[in-house]
Every structure is written in structure tokens, then in C-alpha cells.
C-alpha positions, 0 to 999 in steps of 0.5 A: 464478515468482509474479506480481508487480505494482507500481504508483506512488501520489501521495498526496493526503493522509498515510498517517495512522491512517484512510488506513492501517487502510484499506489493511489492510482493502482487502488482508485479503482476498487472500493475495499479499504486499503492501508500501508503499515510500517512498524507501528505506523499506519497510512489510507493508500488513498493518501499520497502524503500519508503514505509518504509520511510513514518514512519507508525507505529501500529495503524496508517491510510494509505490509498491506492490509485491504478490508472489503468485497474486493480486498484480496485484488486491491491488496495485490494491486497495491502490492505490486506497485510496491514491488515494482516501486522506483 
């Protein structure tokens, strides 16, 4: 079985333009597969637009989920750029 990881994120700001180019920046390097959950919603972090398309704004919960050798760095790198997000 691959690794998998997931981790809660709160928002402090939206999953806007520069917050997601960001967050596929962060996880180009690592080959797990990584999405971004809000609610029922589900987006590739390989995606800006998908990952704006999920809506998330200030104050909302994500949840980052990566599947694969390297899935518990690129979860936490993702993770991070969310922490940081402005």
C-alpha cells in the first residue's frame, strides 16, 4: 500500500489566484497525488483553476489529502502554503 497523508487546513485568507498558483508551485516537486477537499468538493493541487473552483474562502476548512511514495512531504508542503496564504 502507498503512503497516504491528510491534513486539516483553516484558511486565513481565500483560495484566490496567487494563493493557488502558489500551492502548485509547492507541490511540482513530488510525484504523490495530491488534492484539496472542501465539503464535498474535491480539486488535483495540480490545477490552479480547480483549485480556486472549490470556492474556499477566509476562515474555511480544507483538507489535503496526497496518496504516494512522497505523500506525507507534499501534504505538509501544500499544507503549509495554505497556512501561510494571503
Amino acid at each position: 500500500m502507498s503512503p497516504s497523508s491528510e491534513i486539516e487546513v483553516v484558511l486565513p485568507a481565500a483560495l484566490h489566484a496567487r494563493p493557488a498558483g502558489a500551492v502548485v508551485r509547492a507541490v511540482a516537486p513530488f510525484q504523490a497525488s495530491v488534492q484539496v477537499r472542501r465539503d464535498d468538493r474535491a480539486a488535483d493541487a495540480r490545477s490552479a483553476l480547480r483549485l480556486m473552483s472549490l470556492g474556499a474562502e477566509a476562515g474555511s476548512t480544507v483538507t489535503v489529502v496526497a496518496t504516494g511514495g512522497d505523500a506525507p512531504e507534499a501534504a505538509a508542503a501544500v499544507a503549509e502554503v495554505l497556512r501561510t496564504a494571503s
